[in-house]
N, C-alpha and C positions, 0 to 999 in steps of 0.2 A: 504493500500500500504506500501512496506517497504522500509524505505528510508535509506541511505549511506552519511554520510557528510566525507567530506575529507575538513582538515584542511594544510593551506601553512602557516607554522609555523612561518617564519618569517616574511612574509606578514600582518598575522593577528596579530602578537605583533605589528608592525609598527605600523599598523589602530590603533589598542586600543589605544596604547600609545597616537598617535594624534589624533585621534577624539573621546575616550571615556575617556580622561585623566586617563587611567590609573588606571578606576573604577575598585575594586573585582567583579570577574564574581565566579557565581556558573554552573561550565559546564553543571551538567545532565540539569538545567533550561533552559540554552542553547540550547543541542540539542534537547527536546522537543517542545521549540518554535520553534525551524525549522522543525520538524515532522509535527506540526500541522499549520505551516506556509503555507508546500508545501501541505495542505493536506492528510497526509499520516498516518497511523495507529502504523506504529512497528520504533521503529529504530533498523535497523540491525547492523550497525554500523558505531563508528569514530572512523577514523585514522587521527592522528595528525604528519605529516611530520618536523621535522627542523634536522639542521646541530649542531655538539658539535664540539667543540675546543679537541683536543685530544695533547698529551705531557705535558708539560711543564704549558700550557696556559691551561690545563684542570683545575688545582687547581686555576685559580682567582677566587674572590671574586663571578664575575656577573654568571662565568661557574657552582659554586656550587650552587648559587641561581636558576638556571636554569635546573640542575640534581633535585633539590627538588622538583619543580615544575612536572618535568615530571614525576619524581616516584609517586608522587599525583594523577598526570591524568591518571596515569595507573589504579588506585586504584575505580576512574569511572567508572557507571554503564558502560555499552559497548563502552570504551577508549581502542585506542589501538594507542602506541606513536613506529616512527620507527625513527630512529637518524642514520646520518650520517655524517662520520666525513668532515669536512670545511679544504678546501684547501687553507692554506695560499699562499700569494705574497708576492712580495714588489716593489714597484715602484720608481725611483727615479725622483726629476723634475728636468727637463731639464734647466728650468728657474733660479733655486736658488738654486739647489741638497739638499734638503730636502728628506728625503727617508720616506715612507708611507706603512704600512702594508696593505692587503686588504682579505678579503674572498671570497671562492666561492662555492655555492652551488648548481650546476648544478645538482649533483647527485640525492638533495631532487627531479628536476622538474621531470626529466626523469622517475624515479620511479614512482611518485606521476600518471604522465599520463597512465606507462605501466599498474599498478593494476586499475586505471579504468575502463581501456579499458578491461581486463581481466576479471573481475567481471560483468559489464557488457555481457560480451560476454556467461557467464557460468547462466546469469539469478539469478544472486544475488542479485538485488535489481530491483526495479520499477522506481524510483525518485533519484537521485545522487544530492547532496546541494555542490557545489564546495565553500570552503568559500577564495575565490582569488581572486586578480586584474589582477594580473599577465597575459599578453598575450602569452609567455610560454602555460600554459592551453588552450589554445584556440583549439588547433588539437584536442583535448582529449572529449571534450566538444561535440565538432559536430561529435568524432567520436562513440562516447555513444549515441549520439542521430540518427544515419545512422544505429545503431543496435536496435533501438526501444526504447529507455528507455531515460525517462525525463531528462533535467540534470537543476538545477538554478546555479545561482552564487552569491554567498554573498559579502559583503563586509563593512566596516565601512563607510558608507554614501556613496560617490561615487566618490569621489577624489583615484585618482590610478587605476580606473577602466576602462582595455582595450575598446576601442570601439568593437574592433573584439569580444573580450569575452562575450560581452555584449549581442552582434547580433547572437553569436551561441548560448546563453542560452535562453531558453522557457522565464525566468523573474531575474529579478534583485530583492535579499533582500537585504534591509538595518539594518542591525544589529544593529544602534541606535533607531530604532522604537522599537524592543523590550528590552534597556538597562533596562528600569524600570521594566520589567518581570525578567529576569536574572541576574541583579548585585542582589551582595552580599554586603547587608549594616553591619553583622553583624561580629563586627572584632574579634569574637570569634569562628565563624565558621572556618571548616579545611577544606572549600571549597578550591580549587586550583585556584589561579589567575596569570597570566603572571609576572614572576621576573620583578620587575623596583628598579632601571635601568637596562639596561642587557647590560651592555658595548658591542657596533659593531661598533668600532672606524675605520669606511671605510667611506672613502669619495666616489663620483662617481668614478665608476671602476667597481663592479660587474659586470658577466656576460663578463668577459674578458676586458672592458674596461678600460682604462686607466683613472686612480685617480687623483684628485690633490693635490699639497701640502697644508698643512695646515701652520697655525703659532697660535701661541699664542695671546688671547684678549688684547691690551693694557689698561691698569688702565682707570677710568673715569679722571684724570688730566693730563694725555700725550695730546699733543697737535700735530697738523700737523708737525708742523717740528719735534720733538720728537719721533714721527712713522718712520719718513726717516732716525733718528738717529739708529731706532732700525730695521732696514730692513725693513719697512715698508712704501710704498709711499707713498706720502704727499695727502691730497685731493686735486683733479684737482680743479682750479677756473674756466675753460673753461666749458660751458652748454654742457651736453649728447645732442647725436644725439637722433632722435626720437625713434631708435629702441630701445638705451641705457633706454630713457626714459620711453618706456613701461614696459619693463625688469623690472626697478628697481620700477615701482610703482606695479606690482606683488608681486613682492619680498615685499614691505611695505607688499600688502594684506593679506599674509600671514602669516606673524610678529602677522596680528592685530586678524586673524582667528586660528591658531594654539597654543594650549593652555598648551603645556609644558613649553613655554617661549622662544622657539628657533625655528628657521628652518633649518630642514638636507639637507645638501648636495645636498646627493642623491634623499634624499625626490623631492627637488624641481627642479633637472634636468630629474626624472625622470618619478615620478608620480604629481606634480602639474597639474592643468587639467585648460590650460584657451586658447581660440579662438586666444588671442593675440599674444600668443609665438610659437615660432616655434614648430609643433609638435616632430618632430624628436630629442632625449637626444644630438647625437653628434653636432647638429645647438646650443643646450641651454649652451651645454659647453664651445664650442667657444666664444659665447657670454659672458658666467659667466667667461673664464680666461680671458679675456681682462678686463673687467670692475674689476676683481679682482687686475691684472696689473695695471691698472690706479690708483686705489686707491679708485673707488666708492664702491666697495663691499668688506667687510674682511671675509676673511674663520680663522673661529676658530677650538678651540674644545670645545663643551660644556660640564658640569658637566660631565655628565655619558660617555664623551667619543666619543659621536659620531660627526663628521665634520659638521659646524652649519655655516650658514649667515648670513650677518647684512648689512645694508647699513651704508655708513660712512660719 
């Protein structure tokens, strides 16, 4: 059988970064553990989907670490990378006018579903490996599979993994089962692996939504009053309500199970996966700028840039 992986470029940097730390992958190992994952004989091909920063912000640092990379995975046995350029914003908060840049990469989804569906349609493959969490994907999925042809869905373990997505694919891989097959231990290899860090200093907002302001970590010797001196409110003495309190012992879980050292933003309003929170991102935000307001939770920016959590 010949199978087609389609890569959601920035979906599957997220996963690696947090749940394969960020290990060197060797691609071709990759997509042949997915060929013969879903049982299938050839790979016809991957296409690897993400957004480039274009003007100005094309020459930083993380942009050029990230051109390298792709010109790499071009260089792959049947890789084929399509980039499209990320529509900046900026938001400002209403609360403290703090202004916040944000991206958006609608264009990779829209594409990413229409050549499925297309390919599909013309009997280009047997087996389509979707490697996303993304529910975007989801129409694409069932509509590959209403025209006869199999479709999985990958992903890094299963954190960020739509329910809908899940239910429209034949089966769920998890790409840490076969890290020990695919990483690259050898750091002399010119295997291609994800730029880290890749600076995507967005807070929640993607996808149209409204971001929030960030601030700066205070040092480990600023004290409660010290935060109020520097815009930052004091820690409440009064106990969290119960909802507060589930919220925030989440947020701990995730401190203790996420292994770059931080929790994103977005990461956790939008793919955190637990019974106890509200499933919907606009219920989680409410919840996170209040608790942010109060002073139980601080939104930073971590190292590489991107909007991080903490309890306080």
């Amino acid at each position: 059988m010949r199978v087609c992986i389609f890569f959601d470029g920035k979906n599957f940097h997220s996963g690696w970064r947090d749940e394969a730390a960020g290990k060197r992958l060797a691609f071709p190992k990759l997509s042949r553990w997915l060929v013969e994952r879903v049982g299938g004989a050839l790979l016809w091909g991957a296409y690897y989907y993400t957004g480039i920063e274009t003007g100005p912000a094309a020459t930083s640092e993380g942009q050029k670490k990230l051109a390298g990379f792709l010109d790499m995975l071009e260089l792959q046995p049947g890789f084929f990378v399509k980039r499209f350029p990320r529509k900046t914003s900026v938001f400002q908060c209403a609360a403290c006018g703090v202004e916040n840049k944000y991206t958006q990469e609608k264009e990779v989804d829209t594409t990413m579903v229409a050549d499925m569906l297309r390919l599909a349609a013309v009997g280009a493959f047997d087996v389509v490996v979707l490697v996303s969490g993304d529910a975007d994907h989801a129409p694409a999925v069932e509509g590959v599979r209403a025209i006869g042809r199999q479709a999985y869905v990958s992903t890094w373990g299963r954190v960020g993994l739509s329910s809908r997505l899940r239910k429209a694919a034949f089966d769920h891989i998890d790409l840490l089962e076969g890290l020990s097959f695919f990483e690259d231990a050898d750091e002399g290899s010119s295997a291609p692996t994800p730029p880290t860090p890749m600076p995507d200093p967005r807070p929640p907002g993607e996808d149209g939504e409204a971001p929030m302001a960030t601030s700066s970590p205070p040092s480990s010797e600023e004290t409660p009053a010290q935060d109020s001196q520097n815009g930052l409110p004091p820690i409440p003495t009064e106990p969290p309500t119960e909802e507060e309190a589930v919220f925030l012992e989440e947020l701990r879980a995730a401190e203790r199970r996420l292994r770059h050292g931080y929790v994103g933003a977005n990461y956790f309003v939008t793919r955190w996966q637990s019974n106890r929170l509200d499933p919907s991102s606009d219920g989680r935000r409410r919840m996170l700028e209040n608790l942010i307001a109060t002073g139980r939770i601080e939104l930073y920016h971590a190292a590489d840039g991107n909007a991080a959590l903490r309890t306080r």
